[in-house]
N, C-alpha and C positions, 0 to 999 in steps of 0.2 A: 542569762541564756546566751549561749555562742550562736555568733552570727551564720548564719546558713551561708558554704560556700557558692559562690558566684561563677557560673562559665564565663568564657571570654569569646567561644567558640559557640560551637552548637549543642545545646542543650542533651544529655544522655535521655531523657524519655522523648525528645525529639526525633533525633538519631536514632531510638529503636523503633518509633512508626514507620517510620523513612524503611528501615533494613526488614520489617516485619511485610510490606509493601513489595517490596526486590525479594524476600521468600519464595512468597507468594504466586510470583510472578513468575509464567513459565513461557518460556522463550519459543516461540515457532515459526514456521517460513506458511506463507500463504500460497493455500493449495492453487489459488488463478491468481490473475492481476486483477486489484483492489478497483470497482468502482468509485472509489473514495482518491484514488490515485490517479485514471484514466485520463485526465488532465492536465497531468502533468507534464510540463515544457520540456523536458526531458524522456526522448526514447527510449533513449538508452538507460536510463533508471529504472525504467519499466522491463525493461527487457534482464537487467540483473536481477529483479526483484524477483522473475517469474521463474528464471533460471537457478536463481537458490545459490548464486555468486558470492557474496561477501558472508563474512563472519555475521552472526549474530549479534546486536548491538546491547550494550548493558544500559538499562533501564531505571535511569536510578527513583527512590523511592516517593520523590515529591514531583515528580513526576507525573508518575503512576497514579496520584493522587488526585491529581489537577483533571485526568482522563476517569476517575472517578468520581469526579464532579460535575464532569460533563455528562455521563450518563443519569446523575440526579437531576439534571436541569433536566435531562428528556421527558422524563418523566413528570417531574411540574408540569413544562408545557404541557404534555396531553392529559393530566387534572386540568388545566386552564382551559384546554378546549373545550373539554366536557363541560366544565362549570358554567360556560356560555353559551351551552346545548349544542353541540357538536358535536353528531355521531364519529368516533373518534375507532380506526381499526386499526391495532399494531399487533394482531398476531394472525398467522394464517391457521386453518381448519385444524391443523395438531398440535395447535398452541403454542409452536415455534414462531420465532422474529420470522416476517415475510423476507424468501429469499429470491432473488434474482438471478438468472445464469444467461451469459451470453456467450458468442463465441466459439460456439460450440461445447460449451460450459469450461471455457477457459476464463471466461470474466465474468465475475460476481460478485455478490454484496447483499445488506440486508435492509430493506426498507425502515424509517424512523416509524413512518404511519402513511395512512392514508384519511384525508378528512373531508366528511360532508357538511355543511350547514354554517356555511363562513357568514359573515355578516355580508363581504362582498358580493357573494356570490354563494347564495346560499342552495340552489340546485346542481350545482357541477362539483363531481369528485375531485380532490386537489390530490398529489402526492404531496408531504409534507416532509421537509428536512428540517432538524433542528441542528443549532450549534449556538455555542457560549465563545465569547470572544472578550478578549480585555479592552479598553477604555479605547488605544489607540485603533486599534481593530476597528471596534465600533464604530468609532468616528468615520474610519472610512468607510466603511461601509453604508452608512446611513445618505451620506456624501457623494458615493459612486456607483452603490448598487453591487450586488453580487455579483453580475457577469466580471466588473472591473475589476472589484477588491478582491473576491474570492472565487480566480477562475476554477479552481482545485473544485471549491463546494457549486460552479455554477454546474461542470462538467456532472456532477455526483446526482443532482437533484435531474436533470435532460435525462443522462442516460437509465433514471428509474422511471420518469415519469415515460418513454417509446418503452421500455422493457413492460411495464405494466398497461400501456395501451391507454394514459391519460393526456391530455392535451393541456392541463393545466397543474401547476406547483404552487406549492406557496414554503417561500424558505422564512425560517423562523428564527430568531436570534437573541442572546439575551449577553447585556453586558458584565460582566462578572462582577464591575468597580462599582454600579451604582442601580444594578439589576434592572435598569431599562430595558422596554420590550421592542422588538422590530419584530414587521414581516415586511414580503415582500411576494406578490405573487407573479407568476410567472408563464409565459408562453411557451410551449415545445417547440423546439427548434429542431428540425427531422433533419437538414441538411448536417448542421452541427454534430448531434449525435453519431449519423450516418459516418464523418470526417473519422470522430472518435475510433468508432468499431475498425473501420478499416484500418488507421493506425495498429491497432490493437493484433486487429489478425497477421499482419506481417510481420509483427512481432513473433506473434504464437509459433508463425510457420518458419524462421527461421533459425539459424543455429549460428550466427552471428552481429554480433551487437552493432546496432544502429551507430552514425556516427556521433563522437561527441559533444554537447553542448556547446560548450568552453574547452580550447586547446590549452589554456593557459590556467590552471583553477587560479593562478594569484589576480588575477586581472579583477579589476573593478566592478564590470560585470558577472563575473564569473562568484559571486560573492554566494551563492545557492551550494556554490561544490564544497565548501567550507565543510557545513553542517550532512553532508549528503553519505550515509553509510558505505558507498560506493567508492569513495574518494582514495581507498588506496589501489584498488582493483584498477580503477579508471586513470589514475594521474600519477600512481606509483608504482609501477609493477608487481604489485603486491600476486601471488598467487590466489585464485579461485577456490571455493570448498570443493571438496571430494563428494560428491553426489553425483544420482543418476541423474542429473536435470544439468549437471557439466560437463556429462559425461558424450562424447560423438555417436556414440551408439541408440542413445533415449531420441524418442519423437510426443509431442504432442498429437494424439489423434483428436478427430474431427468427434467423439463421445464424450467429450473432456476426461477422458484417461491418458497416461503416459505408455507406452510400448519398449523393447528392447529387442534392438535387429541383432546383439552379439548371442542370446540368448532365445526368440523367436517369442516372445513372449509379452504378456502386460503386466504393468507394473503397478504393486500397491501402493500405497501413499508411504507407509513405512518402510517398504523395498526403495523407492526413490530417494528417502532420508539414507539409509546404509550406504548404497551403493554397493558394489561389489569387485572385490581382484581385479575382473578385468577390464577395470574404468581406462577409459583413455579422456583426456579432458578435449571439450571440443578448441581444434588447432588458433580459433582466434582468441579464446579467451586467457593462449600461455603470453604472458608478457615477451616471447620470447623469438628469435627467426625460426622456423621450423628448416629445416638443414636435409633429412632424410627421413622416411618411411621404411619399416620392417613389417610387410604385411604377416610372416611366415609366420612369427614369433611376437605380433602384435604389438611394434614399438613405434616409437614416432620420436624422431632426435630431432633436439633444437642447439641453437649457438647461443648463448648469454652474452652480452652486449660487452663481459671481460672477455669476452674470446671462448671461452670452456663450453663443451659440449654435456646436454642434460640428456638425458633419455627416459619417454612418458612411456611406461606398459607394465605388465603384469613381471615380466619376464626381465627388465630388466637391471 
């Protein structure tokens, strides 16, 4: 019998879960700012995220997978709650994931659950967050506590538990390496939350990018800008998408819709994706000096730092 040949690399029915995953996988911009992200140390992140700034990020397929695991663990846990009798609620009245809107329905997110009949506290409603974390994770967390180790998930679980009007959480975690279980329950923090939202709205209301975390992404701390979709936008002049949410003319309104002053009009979710001819990008986010305005002919010239004049408009 001929010996079966041997990869040296990654396996071909590997590789095609992986690429069958990245199919699959359809790429979108987030109609608000993610309560999953509102905690983040970074404004300015926040503020590209909602603006619809950078490129689309490629996703690769074990990835994809890892975030499909995490949603299997949700699910355990709340079989596990149940199974210790724990009225266990993760969908609202039309059988959708409970949603959340703040902000004027600028910021939002979807509840894990909400749970009654803890062993600690078996008469008060919890909001419940779940997440899976690897070994090192773990450890700190068990260690330090969510507010320390996972400011990202402490921020996530506050700002459901003031949006849904509970005063208590309980965050939920399991370790991937050795399926250890943690919770950790939790107090509403109304001051906290409140910091959050208003960050958030200054965001929403403006039409230029907070300043930047790190001037320097090489620097030692600045070690976050690495991995950060942002990073050519923010640290390389890279140019912004062609959308209405780049565009100086688009507004967030106060109904969580977008508007268009070049046009008088509101804008659909999929009108925001196109954009239209007469984009003008908003002037802070061209890498570039702005030099002169052509309101007649609707152009806006900048200087590139070789000296050569660009000009932003339909027209030009």
């Amino acid at each position: 019998m001929a010996p079966l040949p041997q990869t040296t690399t990654i396996s071909p029915t590997v590789l095609a879960i992986y690429m069958a995953y990245e199919a699959e996988n359809s790429q979108r911009d987030g109609k608000t700012i993610s309560v999953s992200t509102l905690a983040d140390e970074c404004a300015r992140k926040l503020f590209y995220d909602f603006r619809w700034v950078s490129q689309h990020e490629k996703i690769e397929g074990r990835t994809l997978r890892i975030f499909e695991t995490g949603n299997i663990e949700e699910e355990r846990w709340l079989e596990n709650l149940r199974k210790i009798g724990c009225e266990v609620v993760d969908r609202a009245d039309d059988g959708n994931q409970i949603r959340v809107n703040l902000c004027g329905g600028h910021v939002g997110g979807y509840l894990d659950c909400e749970v009654l009949g803890l062993p600690e506290a078996p008469k008060t409603w919890h909001v419940g967050e779940i997440k899976s974390h690897n070994l090192k994770s773990f450890t700190a967390l068990k260690r330090d506590g969510v507010r320390k180790s996972k400011p990202h998930h402490f921020g996530q679980i506050q700002t459901y538990m003031h949006a849904r009007g509970r005063d208590r959480g309980i965050y939920l975690a399991v370790c991937k390496d050795n399926d250890e279980l943690y919770a950790e329950r939790l107090h509403l923090d109304v001051d906290y939350v409140l910091r959050l939202l208003a960050r958030a709205e200054r965001i929403i209301e403006s039409s230029e990018p907070p300043g930047k975390l790190h001037e320097d992404p090489s620097a030692k701390m600045a070690f976050a800008c690495g991995w950060c979709k942002h990073a050519d936008v923010c640290h390389r002049q890279a140019m912004p998408r062609v959308n209405c949410r780049t565009c100086l003319h688009s507004r967030a309104e106060r109904d969580g819709k977008w508007s268009c002053s070049r046009w008088m009009k509101p804008l659909s979710l999929e009108e925001q994706k196109e954009g239209c001819p007469n984009h003008l990008f908003c002037p802070s986010l061209v890498p570039f000096e702005q030099v002169d305005v052509d309101e007649e002919n609707e152009r806006v010239i900048y200087k590139t730092p070789s000296g050569e004049l660009w000009t932003d408009g339909a027209n030009a």
